[in-house]
N, C-alpha and C positions, 0 to 999 in steps of 0.2 A: 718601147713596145710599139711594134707597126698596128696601127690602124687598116684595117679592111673593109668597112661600110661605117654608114652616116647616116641614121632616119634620125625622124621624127625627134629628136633633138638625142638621140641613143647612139654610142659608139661603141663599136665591136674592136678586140683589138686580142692580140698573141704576143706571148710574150717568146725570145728565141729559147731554143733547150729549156723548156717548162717541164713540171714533173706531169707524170701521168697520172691519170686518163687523159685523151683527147681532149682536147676543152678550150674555151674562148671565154675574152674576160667582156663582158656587158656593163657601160658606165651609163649612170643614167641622174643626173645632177649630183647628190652626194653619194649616191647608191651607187654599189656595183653586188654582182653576180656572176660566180664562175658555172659554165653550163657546160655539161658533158656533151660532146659532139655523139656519142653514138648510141647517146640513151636519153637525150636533149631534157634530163634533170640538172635540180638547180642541185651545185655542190657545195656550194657555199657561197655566202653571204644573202643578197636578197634586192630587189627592183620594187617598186610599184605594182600592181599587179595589169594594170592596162601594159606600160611598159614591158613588162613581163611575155607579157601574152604577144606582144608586136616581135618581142626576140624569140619566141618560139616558132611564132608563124614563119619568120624569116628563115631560120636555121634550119626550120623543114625541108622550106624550097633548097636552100644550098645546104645540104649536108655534104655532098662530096666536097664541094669548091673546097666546102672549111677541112674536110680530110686532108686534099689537097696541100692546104697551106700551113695545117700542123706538121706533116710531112718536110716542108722547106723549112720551116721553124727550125724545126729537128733538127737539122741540119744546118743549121745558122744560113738560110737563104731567105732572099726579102721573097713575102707572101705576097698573092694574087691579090688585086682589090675583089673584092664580092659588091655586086648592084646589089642599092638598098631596096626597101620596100616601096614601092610604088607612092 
């Protein structure tokens, strides 16, 4: 599964030909959360909620990028890196 950003110790990553909705998987020590890119809810599973809130703010700023590389997923194409959060 390609990895696209790296904060605060949180990994963003796609898996190729994933089922739909849009969505990107959020690892955050043993936690993850699958987050819909174009309604940025949680669809399953679950974060911290500081955590939480850091993937949200991010996924604001890039919503297209991650459209973008759901798109190449789809398509079995390696994805764009996305800048982490500052």
């Amino acid at each position: 599964m390609p990895t696209l950003s790296v904060f605060y110790g949180i990994l963003i990553q796609m898996f190729w030909n994933d089922h739909a909705p849009p969505h990107f998987h959020a690892l955050y020590a043993d936690d993850e959360a699958l987050i819909d890119i174009r309604t940025l809810e949680v669809i399953e599973g679950q974060l911290p909620r500081r955590a939480l809130s850091l993937v949200l703010e991010w996924a604001q700023e890039h919503r297209t990028e991650l459209m973008e590389d759901w798109d190449l997923c789809a398509h079995r194409q390696a994805p764009n890196k996305i800048a982490p959060l500052p």
